[in-house]
Structures are given as C-alpha cells and as structure tokens.
N, C-alpha and C positions, 0 to 999 in steps of 0.2 A: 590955386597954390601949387607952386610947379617942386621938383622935388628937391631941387636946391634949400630953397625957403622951410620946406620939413626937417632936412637935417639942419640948418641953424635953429629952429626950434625947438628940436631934439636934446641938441648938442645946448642950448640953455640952458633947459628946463634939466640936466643933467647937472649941469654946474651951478646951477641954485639949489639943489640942494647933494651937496658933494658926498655928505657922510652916509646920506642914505643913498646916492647911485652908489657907493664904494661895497658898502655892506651886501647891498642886494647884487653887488657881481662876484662878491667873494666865493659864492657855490661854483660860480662858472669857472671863477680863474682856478681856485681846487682843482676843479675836473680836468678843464685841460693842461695845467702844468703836470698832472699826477700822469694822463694819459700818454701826455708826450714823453716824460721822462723816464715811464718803464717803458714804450715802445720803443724810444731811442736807447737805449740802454740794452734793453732786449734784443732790437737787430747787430748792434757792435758786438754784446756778448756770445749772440749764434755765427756773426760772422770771424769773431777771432776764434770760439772751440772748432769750429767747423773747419777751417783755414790749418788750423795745429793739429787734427789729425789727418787731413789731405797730404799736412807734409811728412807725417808719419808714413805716410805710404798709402794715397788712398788706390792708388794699381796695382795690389798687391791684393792674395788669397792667404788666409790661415788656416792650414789642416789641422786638428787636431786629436788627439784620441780620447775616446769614450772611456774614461776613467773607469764609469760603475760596471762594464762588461766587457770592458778587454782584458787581457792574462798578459802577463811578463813578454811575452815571446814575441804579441800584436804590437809594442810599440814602436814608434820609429827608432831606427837605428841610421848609423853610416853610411850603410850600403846602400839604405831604401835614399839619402838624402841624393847616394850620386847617382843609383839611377833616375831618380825627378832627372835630376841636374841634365841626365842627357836627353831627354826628351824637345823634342824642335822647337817645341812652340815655349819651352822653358826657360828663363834668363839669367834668371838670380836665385837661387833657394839657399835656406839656411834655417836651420832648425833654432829655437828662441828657449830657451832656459834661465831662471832667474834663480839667484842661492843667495842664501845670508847667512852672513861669518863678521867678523870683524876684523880692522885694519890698525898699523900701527908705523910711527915717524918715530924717529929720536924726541921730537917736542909731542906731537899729540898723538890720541888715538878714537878712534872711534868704531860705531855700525858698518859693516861694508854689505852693500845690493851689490852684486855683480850678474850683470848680462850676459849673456855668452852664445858664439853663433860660431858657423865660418865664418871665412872672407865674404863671404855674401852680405853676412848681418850690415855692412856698412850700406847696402844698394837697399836691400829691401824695406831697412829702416829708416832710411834717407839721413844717415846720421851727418849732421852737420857739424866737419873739422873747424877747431880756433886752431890748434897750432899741431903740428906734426903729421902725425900720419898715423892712416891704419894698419892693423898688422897683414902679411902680407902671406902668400902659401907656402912658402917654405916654413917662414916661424909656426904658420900652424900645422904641419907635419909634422917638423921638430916640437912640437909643444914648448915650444920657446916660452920663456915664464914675461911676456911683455905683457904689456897694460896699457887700455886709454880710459881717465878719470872727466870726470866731468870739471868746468872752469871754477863751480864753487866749491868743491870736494877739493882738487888743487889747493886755491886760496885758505880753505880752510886751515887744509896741512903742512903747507908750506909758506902761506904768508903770501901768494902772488899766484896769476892765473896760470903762467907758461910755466910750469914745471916738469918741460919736456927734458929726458935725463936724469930726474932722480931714481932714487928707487923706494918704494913702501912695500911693509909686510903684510901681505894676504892672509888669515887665518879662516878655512872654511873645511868644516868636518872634523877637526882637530888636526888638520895636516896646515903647516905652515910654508908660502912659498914667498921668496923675496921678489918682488916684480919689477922689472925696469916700466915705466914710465916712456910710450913712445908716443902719444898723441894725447891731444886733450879736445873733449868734445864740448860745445854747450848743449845741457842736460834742458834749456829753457825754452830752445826752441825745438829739441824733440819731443819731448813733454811737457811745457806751457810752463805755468805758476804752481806746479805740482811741486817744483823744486824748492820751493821754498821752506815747504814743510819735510822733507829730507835732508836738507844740508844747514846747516847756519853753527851758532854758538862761538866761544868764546876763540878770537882769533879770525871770526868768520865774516862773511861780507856786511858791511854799517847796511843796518836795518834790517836784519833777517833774524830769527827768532835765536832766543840764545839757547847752549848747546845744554841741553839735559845731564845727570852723573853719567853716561853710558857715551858721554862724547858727540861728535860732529856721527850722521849721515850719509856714507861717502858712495858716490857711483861710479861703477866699473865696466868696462867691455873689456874681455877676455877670448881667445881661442876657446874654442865649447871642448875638446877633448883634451885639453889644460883643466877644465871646471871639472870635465869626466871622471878625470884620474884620481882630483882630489875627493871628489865625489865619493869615489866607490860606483860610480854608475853603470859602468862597462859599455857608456855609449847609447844607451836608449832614451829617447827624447818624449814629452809628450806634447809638442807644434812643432811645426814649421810653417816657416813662411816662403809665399812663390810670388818671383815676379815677370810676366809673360814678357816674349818680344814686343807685342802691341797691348794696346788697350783694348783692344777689337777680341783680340783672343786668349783674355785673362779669364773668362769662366773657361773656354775650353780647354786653358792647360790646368787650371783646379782640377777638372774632372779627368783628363789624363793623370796627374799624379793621383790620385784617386782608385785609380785604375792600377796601376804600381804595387802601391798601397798593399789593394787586395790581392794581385796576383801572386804577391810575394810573400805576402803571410797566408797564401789559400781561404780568405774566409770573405770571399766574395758574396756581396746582399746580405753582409751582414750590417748592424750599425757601431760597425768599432770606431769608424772618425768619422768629423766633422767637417763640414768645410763651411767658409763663412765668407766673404767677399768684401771687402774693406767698405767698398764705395758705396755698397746696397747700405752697409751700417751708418757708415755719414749721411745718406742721403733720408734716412730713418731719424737719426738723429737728427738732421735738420727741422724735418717737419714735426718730430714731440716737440722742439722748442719755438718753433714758430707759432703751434698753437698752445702752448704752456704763454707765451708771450700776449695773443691775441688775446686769450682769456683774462688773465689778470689785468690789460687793458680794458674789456669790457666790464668786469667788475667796476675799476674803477671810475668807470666812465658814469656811475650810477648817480655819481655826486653833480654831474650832468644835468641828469633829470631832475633834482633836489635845485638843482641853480635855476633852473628854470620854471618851477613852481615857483620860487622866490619872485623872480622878473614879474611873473605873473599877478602873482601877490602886492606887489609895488605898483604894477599898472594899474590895476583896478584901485588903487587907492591914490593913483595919478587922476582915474580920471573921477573920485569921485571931489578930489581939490579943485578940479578946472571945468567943476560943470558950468559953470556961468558963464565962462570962456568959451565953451561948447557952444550952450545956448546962443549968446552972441553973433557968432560966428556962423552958425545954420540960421540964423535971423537976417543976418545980410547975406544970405545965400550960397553958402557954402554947400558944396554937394556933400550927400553918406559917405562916396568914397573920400572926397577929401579930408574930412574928417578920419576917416578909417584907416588913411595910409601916415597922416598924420602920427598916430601914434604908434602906428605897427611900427613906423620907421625909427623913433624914439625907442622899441623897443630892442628894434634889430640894433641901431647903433650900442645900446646898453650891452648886450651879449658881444658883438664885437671889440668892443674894447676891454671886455673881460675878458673875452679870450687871446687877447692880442698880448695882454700881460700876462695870461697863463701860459701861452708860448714861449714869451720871454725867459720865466722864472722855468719855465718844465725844460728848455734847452739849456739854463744855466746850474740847474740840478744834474743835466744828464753829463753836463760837462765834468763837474766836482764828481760824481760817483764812478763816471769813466777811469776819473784822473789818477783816483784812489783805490780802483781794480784791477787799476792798468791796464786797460781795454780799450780796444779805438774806439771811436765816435763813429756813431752811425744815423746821421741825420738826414733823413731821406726826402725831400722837397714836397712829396705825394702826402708825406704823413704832415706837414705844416700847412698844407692848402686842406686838407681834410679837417682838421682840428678846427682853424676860420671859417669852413663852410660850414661845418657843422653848430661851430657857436652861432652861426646864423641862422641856419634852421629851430636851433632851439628860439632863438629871438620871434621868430614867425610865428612859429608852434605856440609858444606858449603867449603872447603878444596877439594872436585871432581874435580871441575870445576879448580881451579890455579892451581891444579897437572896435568888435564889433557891436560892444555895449555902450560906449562911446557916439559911437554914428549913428544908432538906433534914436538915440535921446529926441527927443519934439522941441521946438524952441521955447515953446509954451512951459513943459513941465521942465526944463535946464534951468530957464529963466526964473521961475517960481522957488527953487532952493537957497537956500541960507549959505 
C-alpha cells in the first residue's frame, strides 16, 4: 500500500465518522488558533510600542538628576543646557519639564499638561508638525507667550484640527497667560494610543472617551523659560535630553555632558544624575516583550498537548473498531509497517487539518483584536509553518503508539474478535 492509498483511507475513515474527527480535533484547533493569535498579536503589539518610542527619539540620551541626593544648586540650569549645547559631538539638547494647570476658550475649558523645552525640544523629540510651526529662538528669548497644541486638544476646543491663529488661556501656578496658538502637533504619533486617555469629551473627537466635570485634557509645548517664569522655577530643570551628531557617538556625548554636569557644579563621582540611553531602553523593552509573548504562547500551547492525548484516545479506539480489518489485511499479507503507517498517517492527517483550521480562526482572531487595538498585523510566515509542523508532530507523537498496537496485532488473534 503506497502512500497515496493511506491518505484516501485516512481521509475516509475521517469522514465516516465526522462528529467524532471534529470533536477529537477540537484540542488541536484550540491550541493553535490560541498560539497563533497571541503570537501574531504579540509580534504587531512589540513591533508598533517598539516603532512609537524609536520615533520618540531612540538616538537620543536622558540626563537626569538624582532627586533623593541632590540640593537646589545641583540641578540643571540654562547655562549647564548651553554649555552641553556647545560641546562637538553635541546636536540637539533641551531640557524636558512637564506642569499641570488648566486651560480655557470662550466655549470650553479644561486640564492642560504642558511640555516645555527649547527650540531643541522639537529635534530631540522628534515631534511631528500637522500644521504650523515650531517656536523659533527669538520667541523663546523673548518668552514670547506662543503655544503648539496637540490635533485633539485643538479639536477639542475649537471644534477643528488647524487652530493655527487662535488664542487659549494658560493657567499654571495661579499665574494666567493668553497664548497665541502657532503650530499644532499630533500628540498620537509622539506618544501612541496614550492619547486617548488624555484628551476626548464633550465636543471632542467621535469615539474618544467623553470629557469628565473637570473638562477635555489638553497638550501643550511651550518655550521652558515661559513655563519657568510662571513656574516660580528660576530655571532649574530636573532632565535633559541629547541628541549626538552621529549614532556612533551618542554614548560619548552623554558622558561628555556628564562631564559638564559635574564640572560645573563641582561635585564630580558623585551620583547626582543619571544618564539612560533611549535605544539600550528599547532594545530591553523589546526582549521583556518578546519573552512576556513567548511565554504565554507556551502556556497556551498546553491545550496542544491535551489535543493530542485526545487523537491518541480516538486512535486506539480506531484501532480497536478495525481489528478484523487489521486481521484481514496482515492475512493477505500486509507488512507491520504497512499497517503502521497506515494509521500514523490517519493520524497525522487528523492533527493537520486541525491545525489548519486553527490557523485559520487564530489569524482571523489576530486580525479582529489588531483591528480593535489599532495595531498592525504581525503575521510572520515562520510562525504559520511552525504551528502545521508542529500539529504534525503532535499527530506522530501521539499516533506511535495506536499504529504500533495496531501492526503488532497476529491475524490469528484480529481475526478471533467480535
């Protein structure tokens, strides 16, 4: 019996009794729709967080200071920012400070987060313009009172994304300042789906959560010594951020500003700041989530091994329906192995076609959960050839053992049962 002739007796003996092949592949098809849909799900998810803080700036260093053991006098200031700034191998710095105040229109009002940097903040953050522009060195000399809002914070408060030209009231510290409106940035591709949970409500973009008594959410970038003034701060930061001339020599200018740092507040080999390196943190974060991914596939993959006792469960109770067929069959000379590939191959096809529809349903699950996280699709060809060989192997694995009880059988004692 050649191997053609076993898969049509396979593929029979499968279709005569359909509700029990159906049932007995139900563990497989589990396992692999379950595995495929968190692994595809899980590689999209890593590859879009991963993707959204590269564009944050993954060539970019973060100094910052040791809050629990530096004194007033350690932190960065102005001066420490320009001399970074003059250092060769230095391109972009701008210190990072965030404040919450609240904001206000003729029609609404709400929360305001305001950012605030130099002119740098727009390089180092990689902040991506929808309409206008950034502020420029002069306004932030002049502490010019400009503003750039993010595209839902706009819409929010004015009903439409370009609200380059208005003006909204800043309130932060109890000092209020009117702000002209010169750019608008999207807040969604600096920061991903965060935004969603900061901005929305009544007035605010269809589908985004509605606005709580305390109003809409709104975000800001500001000149940092416009935040200072309202502040009360007198100019002392606690980060900055650097972005080198090359890639090549972005740890070496961390550690030259570093060097700055302490030479200008004297407290050299001390640990008053930090320094952190964007890319070392991406590339950390990649791998928790690639193995926070792995794992819960392998978890799930358990239902795997439960699908394949099943098969096995079914075989042995295949072969113990077709022993006269057995017997028969080794009576007109059929070898053990023929016998034996016989039904491993019934069993392999049973797990392949369970997992062929658990492939199916696990990439049409990954597609609906993508669709609904708003995440790309991450369907990687290696993980659909893995899933089918593997329901294969399960077919083998667990399919040995009823083939090789099977082929053992004597024609004598096959033929003697009822």
């Amino acid at each position: 019996m050649n191997f053609k002739e076993n898969i049509k007796i396979a593929i029979y003996s499968i279709r005569t009794n359909m509700m029990r092949s159906l049932l007995t592949m139900l563990g497989i098809i589990i396992g692999v729709a379950s595995v495929i849909a968190i692994v595809t799900v899980g590689n999209g998810g890593r590859d879009y967080i991963v993707g959204m803080i590269r564009d944050m700036g993954s060539n970019s260093i973060s100094i910052s200071v040791n809050a629990a053991t530096a004194t007033a006098s350690e932190y960065i200031t102005d001066e420490d920012i320009k001399a970074i700034k003059e250092l060769d191998m230095v391109k972009y710095v701008s210190p990072m400070v965030m404040s919450l105040g609240s904001v206000q229109t003729q029609k609404e009002q709400g929360l305001a987060i305001a950012m605030s940097g130099t002119v740098d903040f727009a390089k180092v953050m990689n902040t991506p313009i929808a309409y206008g522009r950034f502020f420029n060195q002069d306004e932030y000399d002049a502490m010019r009172p400009v503003t750039l809002i993010d595209t839902f914070s706009s819409y929010t408060m004015f009903g439409y994304e370009n609200s380059v030209g208005e003006y909204i009231d800043l309130t932060l510290n109890n000092q209020t300042v009117r702000l002209k409106i010169i750019g608008i940035f999207d807040f969604s591709k600096l920061m991903g789906s965060a935004t969603s949970s900061l901005a929305g409500g009544s007035g605010g973009m269809p589908g985004m959560p509605g606005m709580d008594a305390m109003g809409a959410a709104c975000i800001f970038i500001l000149p940092g010594n416009l935040v200072n003034a309202m502040m009360g701060s007198q100019g002392y930061y606690e980060m900055c951020y650097i972005m080198a001339d090359t890639d090549e020599n972005l740890e070496s200018a961390g550690n030259a500003a570093l060097n700055v740092l302490y030479s200008r507040h004297n407290n050299a080999g001390s640990d008053k700041y930090m320094m952190v390196n964007m890319a070392t943190l991406i590339d950390l974060l990649d791998s928790v989530i690639k193995i926070f991914t792995i794992f819960i596939a392998a978890v799930s993959a358990i239902s795997l091994v439960v699908g394949g006792i099943g098969v096995m469960n079914i075989m042995l109770v295949s072969v113990t329906e077709r022993t006269r067929e057995i017997g028969i069959r080794k009576a007109l000379g059929a070898k053990t192995s023929t016998i034996l590939f016989q039904f491993l191959t019934e069993s392999v096809i049973l797990c392949v076609i369970g997992g062929t529809i658990g492939l199916i349903l696990g990439v049409g699950g990954a597609i609906g959960v993508s669709a609904y996280m708003k995440i790309p699709m991450a369907v990687k060809f290696a993980t659909l050839v893995l899933a089918i060989g593997f329901s294969s192997a399960i077919g083998i694995f667990f399919g040995i053992y009823p083939a090789r009880r099977a082929a053992k059988m004597t024609p004598i004692d096959a033929l003697r049962r009822d």
